[in-house]
N, C-alpha and C positions, 0 to 999 in steps of 0.2 A: 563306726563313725562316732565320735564322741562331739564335746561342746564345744569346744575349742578346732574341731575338725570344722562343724557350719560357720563359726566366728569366720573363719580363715575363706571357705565356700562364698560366703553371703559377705567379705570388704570384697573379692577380686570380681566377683561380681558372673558367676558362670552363668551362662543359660540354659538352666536344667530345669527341667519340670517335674522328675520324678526323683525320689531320693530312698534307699533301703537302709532301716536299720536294723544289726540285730540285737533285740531286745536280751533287759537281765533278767534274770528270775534269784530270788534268795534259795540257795542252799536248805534243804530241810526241812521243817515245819515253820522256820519262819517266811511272814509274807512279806518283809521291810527290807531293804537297804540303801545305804546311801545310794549309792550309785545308782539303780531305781529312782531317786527322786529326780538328779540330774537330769534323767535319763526321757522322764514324762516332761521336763521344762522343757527338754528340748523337742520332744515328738510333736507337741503345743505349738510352739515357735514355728514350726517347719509349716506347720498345717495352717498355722495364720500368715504367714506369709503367701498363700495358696498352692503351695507344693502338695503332689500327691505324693501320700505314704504309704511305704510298703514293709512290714514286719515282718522281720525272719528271725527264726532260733538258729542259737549256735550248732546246733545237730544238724540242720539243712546244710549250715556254712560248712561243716565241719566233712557229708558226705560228698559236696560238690567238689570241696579240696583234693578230695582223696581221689574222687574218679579223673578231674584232671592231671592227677601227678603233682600238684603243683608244692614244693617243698615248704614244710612249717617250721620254725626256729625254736627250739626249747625253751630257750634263752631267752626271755624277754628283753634282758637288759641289750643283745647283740643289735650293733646298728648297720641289718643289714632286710632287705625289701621282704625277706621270706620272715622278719619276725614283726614290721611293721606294718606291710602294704599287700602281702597275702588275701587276710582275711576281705579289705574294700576291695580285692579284685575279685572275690567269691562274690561279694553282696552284690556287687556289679554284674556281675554273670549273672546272678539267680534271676534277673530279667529277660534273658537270652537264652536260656535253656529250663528244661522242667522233666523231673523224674517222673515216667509216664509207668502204673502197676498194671501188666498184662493178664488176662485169666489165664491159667495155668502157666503161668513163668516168672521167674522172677523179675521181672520189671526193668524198662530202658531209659535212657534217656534221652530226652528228643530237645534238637536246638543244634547252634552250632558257633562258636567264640576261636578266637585267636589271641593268642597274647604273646605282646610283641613286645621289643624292646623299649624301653619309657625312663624319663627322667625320675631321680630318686635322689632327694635330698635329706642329710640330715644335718639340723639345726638345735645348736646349745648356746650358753651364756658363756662366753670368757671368763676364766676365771682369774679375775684381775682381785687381788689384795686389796682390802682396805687399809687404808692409811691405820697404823699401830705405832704412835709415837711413844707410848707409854711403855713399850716392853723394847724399846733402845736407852742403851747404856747412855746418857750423853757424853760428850769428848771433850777435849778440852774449850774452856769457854761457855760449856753449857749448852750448845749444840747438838741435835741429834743427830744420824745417819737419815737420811733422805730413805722411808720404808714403805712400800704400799703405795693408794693411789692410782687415778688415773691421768695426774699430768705429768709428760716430760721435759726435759728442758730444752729441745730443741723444737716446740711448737706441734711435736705429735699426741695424741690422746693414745694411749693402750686400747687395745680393740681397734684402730683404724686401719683400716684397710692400706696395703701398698706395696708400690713397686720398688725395688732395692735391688742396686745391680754390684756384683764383685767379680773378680779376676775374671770381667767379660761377661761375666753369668747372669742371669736376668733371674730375678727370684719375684713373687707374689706371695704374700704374706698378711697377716697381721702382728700390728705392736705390742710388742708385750714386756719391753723394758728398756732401759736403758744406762749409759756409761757417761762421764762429760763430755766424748767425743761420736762414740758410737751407741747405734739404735739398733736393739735384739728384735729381730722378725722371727715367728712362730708360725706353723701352718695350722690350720682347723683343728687339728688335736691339741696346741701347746704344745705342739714339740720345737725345740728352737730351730730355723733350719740357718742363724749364724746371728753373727755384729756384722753393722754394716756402718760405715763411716755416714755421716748425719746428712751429709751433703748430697749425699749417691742413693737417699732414702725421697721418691716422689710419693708424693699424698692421693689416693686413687678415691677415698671414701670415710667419710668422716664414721664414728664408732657409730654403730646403730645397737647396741647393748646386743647383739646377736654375730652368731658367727657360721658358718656353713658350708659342709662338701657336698658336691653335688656329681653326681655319676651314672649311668643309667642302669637301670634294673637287669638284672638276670636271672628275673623268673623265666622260667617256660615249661610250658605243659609238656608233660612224656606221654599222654592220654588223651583220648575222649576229642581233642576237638582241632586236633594239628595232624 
């Protein structure tokens, strides 16, 4: 859970009373890192707002994962649940289950979770151009090429959200450019998915400088607790 995870926790306003994080530790003989200092601003904040908190190392998280099955993404940069939303569903868990060391055995775990299918969003910035007048030729008269930008000239903003219909087909998008007649809708990656004539282009939601897929998760346990 990072700082930016309780900003997002603490506007929508959940009713939790207990929150788990798992703590950094620096690498080697040093005892500093950034990340560490965020990391106590936020254990502070949590604790004054009257949340109980519960510490856990990555090594807990990392056995709990394993004995559920539940798949880890190499890749961090992949935008997919197993390499962002894993790890909170372990810290989650470590409340509902507890590795219990037996005398003479190796040791079990006692508790019992389900995980189920759940929404799963990922959320980026549009990568809208800025206006670069300087690097057009201008043409005749002194004019430049209209470059970058986020206004159109049919009344939409790039980033807006909207409905745009062609040969019948109903599309949902956002703007991401446009012609003097027609307006280019993009889906959450910026891939274009056509032009659309200006007219056939309805306005669903004005740009919130954000943009976002949403799908539902497909984690699931092969182990331990299904």
């Amino acid at each position: 859970m990072t700082t930016s995870d309780y900003i997002l926790i603490e506007t929508l306003q959940y009713p939790f009373t207990n929150t788990v994080v798992e703590v950094i530790k620096a690498r080697g003989d040093k005892g500093f890192s950034p990340a560490m200092v965020g990391q106590y601003w936020q254990l502070d904040r949590l604790e004054q707002e009257g949340y109980t908190v519960h510490i856990q190392e990555g090594w807990h998280t990392s056995n709990l994962r394993k004995y559920l099955g539940l798949p880890k993404a190499k890749n961090k940069a992949e935008e997919s649940p197993a390499a962002h939303a894993v790890d909170g569903i372990c810290l989650a868990t470590s409340r509902f289950m507890r590795y219990r060391q037996i005398k003479g055995r190796s040791g079990t775990w006692l508790g019992f979770i389900e995980v189920t299918p759940c929404q799963f969003a990922v959320i980026s910035r549009p990568p809208v151009c800025r206006r670069q007048l300087h690097l057009m030729i201008p043409s005749k008269g002194g004019k430049r090429r209209r470059y970058g930008g986020t206004v159109t000239c049919h009344g939409f903003r790039k980033g807006d959200y909207v409905k745009a219909i062609k040969a019948g087909i109903t599309y949902y998008g956002y703007v991401s450019g446009d012609t003097k007649t027609q307006v280019s809708v993009s889906d959450s990656n910026w891939k274009r998915l056509g032009q659309f004539t200006a007219k056939k282009v309805q306005l669903l939601q004005r740009n919130t400088g954000l943009v976002s897929t949403v799908g539902l998760s497909n984690l699931t346990a092969s182990s331990g607790a299904v």
